[in-house]
N, C-alpha and C positions, 0 to 999 in steps of 0.2 A: 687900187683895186676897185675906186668905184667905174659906174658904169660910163660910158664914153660921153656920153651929151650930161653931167653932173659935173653945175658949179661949186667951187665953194671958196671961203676965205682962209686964212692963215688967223686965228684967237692966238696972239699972243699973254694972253691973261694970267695964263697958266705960269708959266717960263717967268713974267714977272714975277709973280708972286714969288716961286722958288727960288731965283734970286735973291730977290730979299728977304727969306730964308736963310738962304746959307750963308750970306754975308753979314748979317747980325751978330753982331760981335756977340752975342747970347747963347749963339746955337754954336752948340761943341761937341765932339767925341762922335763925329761922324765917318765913317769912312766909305769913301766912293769908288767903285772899281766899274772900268771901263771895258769895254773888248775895243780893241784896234778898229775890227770890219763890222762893227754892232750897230749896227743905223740909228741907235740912241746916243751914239755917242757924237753924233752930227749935230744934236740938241741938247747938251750936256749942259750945263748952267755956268754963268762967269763967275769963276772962283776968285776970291780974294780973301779967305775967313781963313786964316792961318788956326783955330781952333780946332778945324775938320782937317782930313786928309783924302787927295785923287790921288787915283793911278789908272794907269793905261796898260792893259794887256798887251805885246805886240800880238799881231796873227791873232786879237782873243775875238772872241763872238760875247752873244747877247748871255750867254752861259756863263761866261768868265768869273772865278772867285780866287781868293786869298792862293789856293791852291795853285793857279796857273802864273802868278806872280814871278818876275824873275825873282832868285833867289836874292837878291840886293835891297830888290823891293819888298820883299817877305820878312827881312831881317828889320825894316824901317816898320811895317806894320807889327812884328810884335813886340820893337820895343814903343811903339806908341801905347799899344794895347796895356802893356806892361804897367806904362807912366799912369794911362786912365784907371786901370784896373788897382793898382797897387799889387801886383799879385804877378809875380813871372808867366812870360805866355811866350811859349817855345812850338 
């Protein structure tokens, strides 16, 4: 959207950082939801931090939550939630 004769670069500063974020074996009890067609999800961060949890909407957009989740996926988030919480989450 910028205008036609505007350069610019690609800062990947950002993305690093968040990577090593999330892969800090420190950083826990995150959970990431994706939309399928969500243009952030084209910049998502390399996951490796088994403490947090992703998921991928199919068909989802940039709106996508817990709600639009297959039901497979839904049942993994709240017994995750459950585990972090101590506390049933249905």
């Amino acid at each position: 959207f910028a205008p036609h004769n505007y350069s610019s670069t690609f800062d990947n500063t950002y993305l690093n950082s968040l990577n090593k974020f999330i892969n800090d074996p420190q950083t826990s009890k995150i959970i990431f939801i994706y939309g399928e067609n969500d243009p952030y999800t084209g910049a998502q961060p390399t996951f490796k931090n088994s403490n947090c949890l992703k998921f991928i909407v199919k068909d989802g957009c940039h709106k996508s939550r817990i709600e639009d989740l297959s039901d497979s996926q839904k049942q993994e988030v709240f017994k995750q939630l459950s585990t972090w919480l101590n506390w049933e989450v249905k």
